[in-house]
Backbone as numpy.savetxt, mean C-alpha at the origin, in Angstrom:
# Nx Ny Nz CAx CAy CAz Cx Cy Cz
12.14 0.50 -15.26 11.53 0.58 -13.95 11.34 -0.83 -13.39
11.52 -1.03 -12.10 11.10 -2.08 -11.57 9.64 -2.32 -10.74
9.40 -3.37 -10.76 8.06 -3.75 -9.84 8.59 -4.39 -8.34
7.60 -3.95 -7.79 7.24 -4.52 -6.19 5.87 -4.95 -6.10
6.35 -5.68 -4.97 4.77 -6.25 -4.09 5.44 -5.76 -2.79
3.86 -5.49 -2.37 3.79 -5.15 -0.69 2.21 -6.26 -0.19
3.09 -6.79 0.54 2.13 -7.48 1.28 2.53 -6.83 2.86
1.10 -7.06 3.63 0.79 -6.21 4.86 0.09 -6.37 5.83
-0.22 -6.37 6.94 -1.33 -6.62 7.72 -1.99 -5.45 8.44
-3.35 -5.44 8.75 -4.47 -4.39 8.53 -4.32 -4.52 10.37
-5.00 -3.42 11.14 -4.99 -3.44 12.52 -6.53 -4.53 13.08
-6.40 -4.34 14.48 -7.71 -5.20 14.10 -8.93 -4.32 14.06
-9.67 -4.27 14.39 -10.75 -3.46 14.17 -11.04 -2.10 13.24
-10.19 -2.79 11.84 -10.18 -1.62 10.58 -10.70 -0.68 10.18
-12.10 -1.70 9.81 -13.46 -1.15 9.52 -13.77 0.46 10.24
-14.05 0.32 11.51 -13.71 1.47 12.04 -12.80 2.15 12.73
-11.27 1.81 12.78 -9.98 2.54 12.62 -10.19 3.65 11.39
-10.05 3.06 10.42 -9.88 3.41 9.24 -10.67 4.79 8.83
-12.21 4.34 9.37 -12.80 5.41 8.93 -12.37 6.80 8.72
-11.91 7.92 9.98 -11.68 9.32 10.16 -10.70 9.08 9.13
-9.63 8.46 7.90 -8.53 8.71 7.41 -8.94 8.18 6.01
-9.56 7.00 5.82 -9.74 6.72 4.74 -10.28 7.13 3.26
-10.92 8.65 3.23 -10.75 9.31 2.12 -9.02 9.67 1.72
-8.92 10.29 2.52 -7.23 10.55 2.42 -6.32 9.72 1.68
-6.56 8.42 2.77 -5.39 6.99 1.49 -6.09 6.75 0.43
-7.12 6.89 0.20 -7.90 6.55 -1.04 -7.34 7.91 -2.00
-7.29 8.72 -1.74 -6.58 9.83 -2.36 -5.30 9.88 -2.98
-4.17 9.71 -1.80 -3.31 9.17 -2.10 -2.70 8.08 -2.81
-3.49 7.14 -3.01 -3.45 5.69 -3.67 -3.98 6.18 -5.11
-4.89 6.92 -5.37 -5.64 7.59 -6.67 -4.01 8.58 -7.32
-3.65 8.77 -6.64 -2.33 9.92 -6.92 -1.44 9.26 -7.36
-0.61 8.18 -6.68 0.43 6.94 -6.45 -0.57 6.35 -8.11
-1.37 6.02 -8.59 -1.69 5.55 -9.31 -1.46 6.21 -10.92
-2.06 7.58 -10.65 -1.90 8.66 -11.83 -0.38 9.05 -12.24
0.24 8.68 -10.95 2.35 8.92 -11.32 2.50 7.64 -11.63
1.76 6.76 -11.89 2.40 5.60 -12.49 3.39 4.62 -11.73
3.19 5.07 -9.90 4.29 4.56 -9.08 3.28 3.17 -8.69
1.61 2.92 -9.01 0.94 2.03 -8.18 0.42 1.39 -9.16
0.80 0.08 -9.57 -0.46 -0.59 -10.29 -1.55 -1.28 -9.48
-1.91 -1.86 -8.86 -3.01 -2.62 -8.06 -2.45 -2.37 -6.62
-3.74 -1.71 -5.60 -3.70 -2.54 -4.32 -4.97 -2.76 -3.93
-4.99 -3.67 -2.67 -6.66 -3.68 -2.10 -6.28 -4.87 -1.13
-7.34 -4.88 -0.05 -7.09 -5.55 0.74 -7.58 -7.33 0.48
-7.38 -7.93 1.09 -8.13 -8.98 0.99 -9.61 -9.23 1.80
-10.60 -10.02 1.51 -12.00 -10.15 1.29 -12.12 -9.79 2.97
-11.47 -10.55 3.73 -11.45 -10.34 5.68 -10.44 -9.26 5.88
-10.50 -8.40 5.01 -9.85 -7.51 5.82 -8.40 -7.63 6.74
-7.47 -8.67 6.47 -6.69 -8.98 7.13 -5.23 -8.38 6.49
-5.18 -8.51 5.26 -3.62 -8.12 4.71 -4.19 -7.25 3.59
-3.16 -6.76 3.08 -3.14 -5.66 1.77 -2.30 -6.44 1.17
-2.42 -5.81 -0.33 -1.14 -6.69 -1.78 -1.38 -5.52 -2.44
-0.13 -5.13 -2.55 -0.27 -4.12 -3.34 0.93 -4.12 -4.74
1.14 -4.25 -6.28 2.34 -3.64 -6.74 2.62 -2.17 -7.10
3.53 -1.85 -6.96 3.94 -0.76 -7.23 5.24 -0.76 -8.12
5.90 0.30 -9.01 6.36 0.68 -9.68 7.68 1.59 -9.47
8.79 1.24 -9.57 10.11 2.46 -9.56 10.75 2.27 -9.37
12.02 2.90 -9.35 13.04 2.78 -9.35 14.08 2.07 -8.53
13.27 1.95 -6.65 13.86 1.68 -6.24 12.91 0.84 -4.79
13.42 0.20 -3.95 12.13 -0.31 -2.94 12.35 0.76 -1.53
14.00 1.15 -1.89 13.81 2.82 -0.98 12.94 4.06 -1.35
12.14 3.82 -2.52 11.35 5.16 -3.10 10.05 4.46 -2.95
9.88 3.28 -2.90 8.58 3.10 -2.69 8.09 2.74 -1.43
9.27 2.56 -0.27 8.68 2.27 0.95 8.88 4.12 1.55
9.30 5.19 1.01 8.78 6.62 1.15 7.39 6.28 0.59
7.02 6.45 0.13 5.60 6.51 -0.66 4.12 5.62 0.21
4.74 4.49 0.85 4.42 3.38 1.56 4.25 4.32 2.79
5.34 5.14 3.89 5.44 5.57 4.57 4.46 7.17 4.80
4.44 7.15 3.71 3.71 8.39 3.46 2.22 8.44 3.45
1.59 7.19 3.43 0.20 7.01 3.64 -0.53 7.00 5.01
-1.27 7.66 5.05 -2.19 7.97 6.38 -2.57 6.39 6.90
-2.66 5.57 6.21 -2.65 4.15 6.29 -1.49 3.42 7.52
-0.43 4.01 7.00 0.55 3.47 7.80 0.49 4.43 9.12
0.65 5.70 8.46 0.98 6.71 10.07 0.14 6.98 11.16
-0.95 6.33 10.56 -2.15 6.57 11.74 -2.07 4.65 12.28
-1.35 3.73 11.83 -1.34 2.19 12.60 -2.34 1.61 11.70
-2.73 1.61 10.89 -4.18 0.52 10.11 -3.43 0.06 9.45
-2.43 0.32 9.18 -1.43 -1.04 8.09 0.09 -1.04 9.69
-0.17 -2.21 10.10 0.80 -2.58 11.00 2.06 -2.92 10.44
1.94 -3.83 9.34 3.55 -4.33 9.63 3.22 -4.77 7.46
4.33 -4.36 7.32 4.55 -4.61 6.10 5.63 -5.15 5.26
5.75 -5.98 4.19 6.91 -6.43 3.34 7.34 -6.05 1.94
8.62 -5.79 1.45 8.51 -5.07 0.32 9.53 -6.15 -0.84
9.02 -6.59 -1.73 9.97 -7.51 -2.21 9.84 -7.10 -3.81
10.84 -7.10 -4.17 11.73 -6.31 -5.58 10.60 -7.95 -6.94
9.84 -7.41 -7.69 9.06 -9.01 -8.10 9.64 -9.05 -9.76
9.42 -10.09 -10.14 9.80 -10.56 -11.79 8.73 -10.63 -12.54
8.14 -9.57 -13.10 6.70 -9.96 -14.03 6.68 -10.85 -15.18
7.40 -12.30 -14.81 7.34 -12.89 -15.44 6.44 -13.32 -16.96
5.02 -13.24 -16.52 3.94 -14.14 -17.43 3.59 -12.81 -17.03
């Protein structure tokens, strides 16, 4: 299996964007986690970007998965990057 990072940027006024949806991605991210497709995400301290890695086969199966979050489809994650990573150390 391979690893990714997703780095991302949050909309502006998150905090309460987010609210009406955010059990949901928290759900989803709890799920993505239990299939073994998510190791870490979370935003950073201002609320400005997400980092997330994830896990699989491919960065076309994980930007479905990416796409699939109420996060993205409702606009609170604007714009995102998906880069194939080397777990080096």
């Amino acid at each position: 299996m391979k690893k990714f990072i997703m780095f991302g940027d949050y909309c502006d006024d998150v905090e309460v964007k987010r609210e009406p949806v955010r059990q949901a991605h928290l759900e989803h991210l709890r799920a993505l986690k239990s299939r073994g497709v998510l190791e870490k995400a979370g935003p950073t301290r201002d609320l400005k970007k997400i980092f997330a890695i994830f896990i699989g086969e491919s960065a076309e199966e994980i930007r479905l998965e990416i796409e699939q979050d109420v996060y993205w489809i409702h606009g609170i994650w604007t714009r995102y990057e998906l880069s194939e990573w080397i777990d080096a150390i």
